[in-house]
DRENVEX-928318 format. One line per 10 residues: their letters; for each residue x, y, z of C-alpha. Coordinates in nm, 3 decimals, always signed. Layout:
<kevos>
a) X:Y:Z | ...
</kevos>
This chain:
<kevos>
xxxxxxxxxx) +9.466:+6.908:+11.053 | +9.747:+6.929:+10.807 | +9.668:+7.082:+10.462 | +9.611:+6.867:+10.137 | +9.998:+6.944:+10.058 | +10.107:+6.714:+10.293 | +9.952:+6.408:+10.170 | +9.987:+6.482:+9.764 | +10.185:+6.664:+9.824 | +10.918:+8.853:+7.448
xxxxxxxxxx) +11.092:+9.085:+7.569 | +11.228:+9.200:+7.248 | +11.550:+9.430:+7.337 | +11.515:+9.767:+7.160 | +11.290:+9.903:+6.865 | +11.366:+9.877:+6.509 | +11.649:+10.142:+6.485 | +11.820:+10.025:+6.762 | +11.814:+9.686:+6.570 | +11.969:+9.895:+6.249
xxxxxxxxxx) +12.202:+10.107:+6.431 | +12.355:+9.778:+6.645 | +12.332:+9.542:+6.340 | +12.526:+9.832:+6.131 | +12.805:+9.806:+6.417 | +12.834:+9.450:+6.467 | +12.867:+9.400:+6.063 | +13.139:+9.675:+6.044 | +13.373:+9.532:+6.330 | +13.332:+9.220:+6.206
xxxxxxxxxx) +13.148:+9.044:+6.451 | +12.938:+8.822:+6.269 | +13.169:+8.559:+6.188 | +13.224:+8.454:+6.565 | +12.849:+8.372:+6.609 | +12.625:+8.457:+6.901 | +12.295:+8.608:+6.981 | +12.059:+8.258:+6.949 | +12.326:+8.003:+6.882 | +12.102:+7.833:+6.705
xxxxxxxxxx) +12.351:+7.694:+6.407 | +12.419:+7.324:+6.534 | +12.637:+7.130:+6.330 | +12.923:+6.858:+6.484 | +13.072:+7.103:+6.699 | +12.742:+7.083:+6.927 | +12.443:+7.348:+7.051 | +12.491:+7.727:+6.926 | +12.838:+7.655:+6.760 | +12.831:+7.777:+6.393
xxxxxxxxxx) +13.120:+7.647:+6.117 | +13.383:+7.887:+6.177 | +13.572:+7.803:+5.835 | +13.328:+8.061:+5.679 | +13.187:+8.392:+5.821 | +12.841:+8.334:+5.770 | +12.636:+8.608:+5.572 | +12.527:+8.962:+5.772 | +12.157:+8.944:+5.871 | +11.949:+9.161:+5.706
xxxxxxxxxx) +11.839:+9.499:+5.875 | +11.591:+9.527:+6.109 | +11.495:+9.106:+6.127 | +11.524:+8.937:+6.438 | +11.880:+8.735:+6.360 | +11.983:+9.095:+6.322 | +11.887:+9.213:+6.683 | +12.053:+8.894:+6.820 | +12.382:+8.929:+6.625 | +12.365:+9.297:+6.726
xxxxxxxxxx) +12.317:+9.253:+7.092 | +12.622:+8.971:+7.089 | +12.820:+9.238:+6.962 | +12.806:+9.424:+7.315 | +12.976:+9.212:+7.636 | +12.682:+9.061:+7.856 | +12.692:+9.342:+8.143 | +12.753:+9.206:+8.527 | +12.440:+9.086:+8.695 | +12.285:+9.018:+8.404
xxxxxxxxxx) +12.067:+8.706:+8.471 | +12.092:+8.342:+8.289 | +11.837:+8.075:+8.310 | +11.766:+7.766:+8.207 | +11.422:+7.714:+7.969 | +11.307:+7.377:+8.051 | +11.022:+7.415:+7.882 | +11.268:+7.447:+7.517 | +11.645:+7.400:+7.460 | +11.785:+7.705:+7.497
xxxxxxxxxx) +11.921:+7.957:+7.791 | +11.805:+8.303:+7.824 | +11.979:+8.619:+7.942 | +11.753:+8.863:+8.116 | +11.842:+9.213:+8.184 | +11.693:+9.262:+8.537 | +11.541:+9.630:+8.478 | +11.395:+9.497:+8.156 | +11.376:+9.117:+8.074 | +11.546:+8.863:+7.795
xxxxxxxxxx) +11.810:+8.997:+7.573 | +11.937:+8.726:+7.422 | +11.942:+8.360:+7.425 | +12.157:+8.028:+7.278 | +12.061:+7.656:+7.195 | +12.186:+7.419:+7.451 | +11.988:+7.093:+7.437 | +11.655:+6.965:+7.580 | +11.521:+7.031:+7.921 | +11.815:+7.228:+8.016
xxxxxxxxxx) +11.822:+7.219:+8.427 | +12.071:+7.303:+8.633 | +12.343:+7.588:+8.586 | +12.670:+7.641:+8.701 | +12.897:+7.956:+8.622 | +13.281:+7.963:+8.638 | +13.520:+8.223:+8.685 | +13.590:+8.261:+8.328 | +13.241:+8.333:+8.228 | +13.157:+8.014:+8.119
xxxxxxxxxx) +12.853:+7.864:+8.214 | +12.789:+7.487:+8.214 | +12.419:+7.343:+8.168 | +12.288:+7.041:+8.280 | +12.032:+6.908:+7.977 | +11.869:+6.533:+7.895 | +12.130:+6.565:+7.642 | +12.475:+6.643:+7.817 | +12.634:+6.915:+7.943 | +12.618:+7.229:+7.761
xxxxxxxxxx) +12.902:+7.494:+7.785 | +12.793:+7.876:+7.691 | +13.052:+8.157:+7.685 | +12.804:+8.432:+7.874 | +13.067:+8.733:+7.735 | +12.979:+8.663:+7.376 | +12.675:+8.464:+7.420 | +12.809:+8.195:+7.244 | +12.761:+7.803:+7.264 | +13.097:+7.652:+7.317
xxxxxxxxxx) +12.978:+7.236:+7.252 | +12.785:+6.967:+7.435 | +12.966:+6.734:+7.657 | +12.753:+6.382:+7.629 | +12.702:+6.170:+7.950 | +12.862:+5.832:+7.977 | +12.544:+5.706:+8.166 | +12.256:+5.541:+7.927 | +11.932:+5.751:+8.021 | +11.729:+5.626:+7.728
xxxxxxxxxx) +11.513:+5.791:+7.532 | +11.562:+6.197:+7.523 | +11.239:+6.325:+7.683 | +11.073:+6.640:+7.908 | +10.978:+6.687:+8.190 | +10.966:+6.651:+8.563 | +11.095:+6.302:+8.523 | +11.324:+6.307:+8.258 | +11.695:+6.155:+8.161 | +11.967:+6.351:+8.222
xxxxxxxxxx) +12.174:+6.647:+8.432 | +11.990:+6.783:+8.709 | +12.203:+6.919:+8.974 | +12.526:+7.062:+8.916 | +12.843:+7.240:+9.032 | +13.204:+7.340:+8.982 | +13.486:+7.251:+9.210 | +13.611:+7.596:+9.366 | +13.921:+7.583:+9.147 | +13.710:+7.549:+8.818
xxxxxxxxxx) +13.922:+7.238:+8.743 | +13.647:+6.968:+8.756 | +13.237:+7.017:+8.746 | +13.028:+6.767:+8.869 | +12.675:+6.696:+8.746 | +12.418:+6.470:+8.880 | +12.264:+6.239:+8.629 | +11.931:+6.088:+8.667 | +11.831:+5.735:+8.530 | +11.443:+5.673:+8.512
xxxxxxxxxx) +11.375:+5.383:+8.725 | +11.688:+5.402:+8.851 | +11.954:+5.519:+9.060 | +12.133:+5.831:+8.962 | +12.497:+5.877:+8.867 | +12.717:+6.174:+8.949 | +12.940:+6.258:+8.639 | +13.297:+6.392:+8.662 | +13.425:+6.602:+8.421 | +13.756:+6.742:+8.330
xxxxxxxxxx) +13.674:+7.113:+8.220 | +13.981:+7.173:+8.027 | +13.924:+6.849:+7.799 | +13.568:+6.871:+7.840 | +13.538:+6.498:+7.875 | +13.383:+6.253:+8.164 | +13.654:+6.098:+8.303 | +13.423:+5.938:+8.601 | +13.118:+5.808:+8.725 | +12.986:+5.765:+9.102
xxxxxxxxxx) +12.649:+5.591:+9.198 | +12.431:+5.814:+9.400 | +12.049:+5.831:+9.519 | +11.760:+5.830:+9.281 | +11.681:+6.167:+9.073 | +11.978:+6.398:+9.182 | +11.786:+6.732:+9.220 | +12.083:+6.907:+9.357 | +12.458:+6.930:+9.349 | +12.706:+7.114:+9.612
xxxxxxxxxx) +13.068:+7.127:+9.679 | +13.216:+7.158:+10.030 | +13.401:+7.499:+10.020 | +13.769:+7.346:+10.052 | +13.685:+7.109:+9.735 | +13.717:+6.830:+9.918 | +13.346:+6.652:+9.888 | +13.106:+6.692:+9.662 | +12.730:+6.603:+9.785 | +12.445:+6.471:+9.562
xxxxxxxxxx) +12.112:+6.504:+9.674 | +11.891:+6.218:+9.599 | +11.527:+6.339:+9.591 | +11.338:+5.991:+9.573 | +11.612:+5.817:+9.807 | +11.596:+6.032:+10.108 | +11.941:+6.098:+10.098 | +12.246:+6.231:+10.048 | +12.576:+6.111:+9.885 | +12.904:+6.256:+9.956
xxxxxxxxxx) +13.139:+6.160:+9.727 | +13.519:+6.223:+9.821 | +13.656:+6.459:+9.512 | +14.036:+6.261:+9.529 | +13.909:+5.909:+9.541 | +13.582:+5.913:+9.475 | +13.452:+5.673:+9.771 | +13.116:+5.729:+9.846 | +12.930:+5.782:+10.124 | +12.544:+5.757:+10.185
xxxxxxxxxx) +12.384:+5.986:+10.455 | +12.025:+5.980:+10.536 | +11.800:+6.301:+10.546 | +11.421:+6.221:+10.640 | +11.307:+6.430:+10.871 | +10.919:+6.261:+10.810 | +11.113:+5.948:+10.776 | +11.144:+5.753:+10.465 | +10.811:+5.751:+10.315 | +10.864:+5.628:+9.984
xxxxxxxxxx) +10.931:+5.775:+9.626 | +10.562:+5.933:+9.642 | +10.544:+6.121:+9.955 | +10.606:+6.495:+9.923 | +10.830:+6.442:+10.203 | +11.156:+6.440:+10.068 | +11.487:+6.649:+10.008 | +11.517:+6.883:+9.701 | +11.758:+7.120:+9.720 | +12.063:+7.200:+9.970
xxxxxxxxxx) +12.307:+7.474:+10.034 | +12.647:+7.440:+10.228 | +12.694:+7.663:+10.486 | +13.058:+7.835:+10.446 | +13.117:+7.876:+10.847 | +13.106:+7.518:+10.923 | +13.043:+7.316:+10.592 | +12.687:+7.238:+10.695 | +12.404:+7.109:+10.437 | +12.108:+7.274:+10.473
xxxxxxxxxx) +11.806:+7.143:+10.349 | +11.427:+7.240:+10.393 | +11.137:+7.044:+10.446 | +10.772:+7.175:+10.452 | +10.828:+7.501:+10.543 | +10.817:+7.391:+10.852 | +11.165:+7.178:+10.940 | +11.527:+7.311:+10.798 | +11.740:+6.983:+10.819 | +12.130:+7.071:+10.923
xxxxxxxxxx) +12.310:+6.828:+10.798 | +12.678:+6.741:+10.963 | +12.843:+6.563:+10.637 | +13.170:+6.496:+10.845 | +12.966:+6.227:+11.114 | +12.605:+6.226:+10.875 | +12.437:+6.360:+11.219 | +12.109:+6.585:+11.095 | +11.985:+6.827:+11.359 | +11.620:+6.995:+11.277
xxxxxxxxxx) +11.561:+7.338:+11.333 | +11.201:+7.487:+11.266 | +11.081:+7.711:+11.014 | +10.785:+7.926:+10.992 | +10.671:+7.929:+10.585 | +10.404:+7.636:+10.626 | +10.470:+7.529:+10.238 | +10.569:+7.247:+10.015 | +10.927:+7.426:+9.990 | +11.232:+7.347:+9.654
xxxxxxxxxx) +11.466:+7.614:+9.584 | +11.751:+7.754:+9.814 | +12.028:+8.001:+9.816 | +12.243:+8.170:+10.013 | +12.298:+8.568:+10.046 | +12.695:+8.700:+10.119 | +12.559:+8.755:+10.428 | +12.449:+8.407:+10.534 | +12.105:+8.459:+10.473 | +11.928:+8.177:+10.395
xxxxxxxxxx) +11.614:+8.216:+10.101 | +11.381:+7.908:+10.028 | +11.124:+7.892:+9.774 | +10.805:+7.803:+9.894 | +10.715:+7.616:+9.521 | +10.320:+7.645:+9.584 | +10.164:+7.356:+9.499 | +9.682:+7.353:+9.522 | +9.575:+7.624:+9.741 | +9.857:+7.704:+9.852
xxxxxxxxxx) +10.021:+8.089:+9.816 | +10.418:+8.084:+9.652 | +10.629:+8.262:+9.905 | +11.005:+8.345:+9.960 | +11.129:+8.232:+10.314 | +11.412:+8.527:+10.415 | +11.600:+8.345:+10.708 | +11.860:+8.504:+10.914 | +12.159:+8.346:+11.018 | +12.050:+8.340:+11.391
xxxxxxxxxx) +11.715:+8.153:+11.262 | +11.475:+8.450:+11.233 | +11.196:+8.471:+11.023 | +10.976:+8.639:+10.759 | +10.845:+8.537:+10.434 | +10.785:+8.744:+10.087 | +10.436:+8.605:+9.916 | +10.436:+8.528:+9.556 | +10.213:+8.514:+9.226 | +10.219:+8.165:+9.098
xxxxxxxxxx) +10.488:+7.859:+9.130 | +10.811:+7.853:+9.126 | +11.117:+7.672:+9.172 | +11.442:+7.781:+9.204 | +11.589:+8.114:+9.358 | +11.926:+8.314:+9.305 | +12.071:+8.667:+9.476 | +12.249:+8.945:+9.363 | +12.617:+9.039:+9.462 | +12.530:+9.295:+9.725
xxxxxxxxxx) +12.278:+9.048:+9.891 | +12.006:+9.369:+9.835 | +11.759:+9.122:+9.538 | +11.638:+8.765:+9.538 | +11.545:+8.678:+9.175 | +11.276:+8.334:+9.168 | +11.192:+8.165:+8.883 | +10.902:+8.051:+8.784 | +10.951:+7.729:+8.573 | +10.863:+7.475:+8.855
xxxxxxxxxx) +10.920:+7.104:+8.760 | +10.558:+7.016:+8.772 | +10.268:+7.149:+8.587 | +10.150:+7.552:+8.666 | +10.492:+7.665:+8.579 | +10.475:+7.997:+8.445 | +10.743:+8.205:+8.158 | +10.910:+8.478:+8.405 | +11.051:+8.584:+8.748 | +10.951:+8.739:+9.019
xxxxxxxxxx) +11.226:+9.008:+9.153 | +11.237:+9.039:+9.514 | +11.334:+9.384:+9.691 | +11.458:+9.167:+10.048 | +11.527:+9.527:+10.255 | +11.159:+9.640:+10.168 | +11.004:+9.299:+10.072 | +10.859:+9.487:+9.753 | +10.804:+9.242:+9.423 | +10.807:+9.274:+9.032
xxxxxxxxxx) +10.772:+9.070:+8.784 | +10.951:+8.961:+8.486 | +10.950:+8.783:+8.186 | +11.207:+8.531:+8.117 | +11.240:+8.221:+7.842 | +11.046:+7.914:+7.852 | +10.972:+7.749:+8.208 | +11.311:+7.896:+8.328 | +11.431:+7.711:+8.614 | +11.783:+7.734:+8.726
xxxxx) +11.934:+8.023:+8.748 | +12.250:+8.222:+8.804 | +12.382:+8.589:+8.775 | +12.631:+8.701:+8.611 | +12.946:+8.857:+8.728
</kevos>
């Protein structure tokens, strides 16, 4: 018999004198005036973006906007870890060893992340597309959508970005906008004039973006269609390609696609189901080939390790036990269990740590991540923002 899943499917950094000593610094070399820490000055120019014609004042000693401006005053180190709060507005930077050190205003419900190159990360909110300078820690301006998504809300079911990702050369990102009620729109946007310059029709609630390693396609996955849309990145022609496993059951089965990753040896989707079916998906002919898996779990988040590893994040959902699926690329098996729900997962440069957050886009989210040892299978936990969900690291 199959379980009930199928069917309904702060930190603080440092002490007081550390706040002093760092505050002390960042006032003498003048720091202060290019804003940081919390972002939290609005104004026209958009989330975390303070009026540059004056230097605002120096915080006062040993207060909390002094710890912030103090730790923007030292580069973000490499694998340092950003997520997005969707339970607030911001995005938080956690030190892996020893949780948040800093965070900026971005918007509401921030999603999805994507990181560039230059260090800029983009943010996918129910209010546009956030840009944060992860050096500095500095909000950079909101990019609004050019789709209507009414009302700005929270929530699993919310307006706005969801999925999202950069074209390999940086040049364009593409974010997948969802429409209650709706079908969902994939957004182009120039990232040197920060403006949408195009819109593509794609399957309902876009949990996840990818882009096909040459550039060439970008795929939208549409969670309540049972689908996904590649979208050509010169023309923009679309293309819809069917991935039910179950079969199409409907927008309220549990049966349905969340997230994908694109393999880089052949340009592959891959996209689990259950726990128990990874769907291969051939974008080129929209063939799907099912392979099984072993995890036995209402499954969401997915990444891939330099190796070709493949981790899935078994979201828990009831009775069920959170657990991290560690797949090899010849298919083998083993899973890491988990406290508590989660959604979305991320790995370090040398492949060694998984890091799995535990925002989860329905209710029994929970504020932190779980660190993942994946040679010993050894966990941690860690606290980190408000219902973070996506997640990057740094480099």
């Amino acid at each position: 018999m199959r379980r009930a899943h199928r069917t309904r499917r702060a930190h603080r950094a440092g002490t007081r004198r550390l706040a002093l000593v760092l505050a002390g610094a960042a006032v003498a070399a003048g720091c202060a005036a290019g804003g940081g820490g919390s972002g939290s000055g609005g104004g026209s120019g958009g989330p975390g973006v303070r009026d540059r014609t004056t230097a605002p004042a120096a915080p006062a000693a040993g207060t909390a906007e002094a710890t912030e401006t103090a730790a923007a005053a030292v580069p973000t180190a490499h694998g340092t870890l950003l997520v997005a709060d969707f339970g607030g507005s911001t995005v938080t930077f956690v030190d892996p060893a020893r949780g948040p050190v800093g965070s900026v205003e971005v918007g509401t419900a921030p999603y999805g992340l994507a990181l560039g190159a230059d260090g800029r990360a983009w943010v996918a909110t129910a209010e546009g597309v956030a840009v944060v300078d992860t050096a500095t820690r500095t909000g950079l301006g909101r990019i609004p959508y050019r789709t209507g998504t009414g009302p700005v809300t929270t929530g699993e079911y919310r307006g706005g970005g969801m999925g999202i990702a950069l074209a390999p050369d940086g040049r364009r990102l593409y974010v997948g906008v969802n429409v209650p009620g709706g079908a969902g729109v994939l957004e182009v946007v120039d990232t040197a004039t920060r403006t949408v310059t195009a819109t593509v029709p794609v399957g309902r609630r876009p949990f996840d973006v990818d882009v096909a390693p040459d550039g060439r396609e970008v795929y939208a996955t549409g969670h309540d269609s049972y689908d996904v849309t590649a979208v050509r990145a010169d023309t923009l022609a679309a293309r819809r390609l069917v991935v039910a496993p179950y079969g199409e059951r409907g927008p309220g089965s549990w049966l349905k696609p969340h997230y994908a990753v694109v393999r880089p040896s052949d340009g592959r989707l891959l996209l689990p189901f259950e726990g128990e079916r990874l769907a291969v998906l051939d974008p080129a002919t929209g063939r799907v080939t099912v392979e099984p898996m072993t995890a036995d779990i209402h499954q969401h988040g997915a990444a891939l390790a330099p190796d070709g590893t493949l981790l899935v994040v078994g979201a828990a959902e009831g009775r069920d036990a959170a657990s991290l699926t560690v797949r090899s690329p010849g298919g083998a098996e083993r899973t890491v269990p988990l406290e508590g729900p989660h959604e979305d997962v991320a790995v370090s440069g040398d492949g060694r740590t998984a890091y799995v957050t535990g925002g989860f886009t329905r209710e029994g989210h929970w504020d932190g991540i779980t660190v993942v040892d994946l040679r010993s299978g050894t966990t941690r936990r860690l606290p980190a923002g408000e219902r973070p969900l996506g997640i990057v690291v740094l480099r």
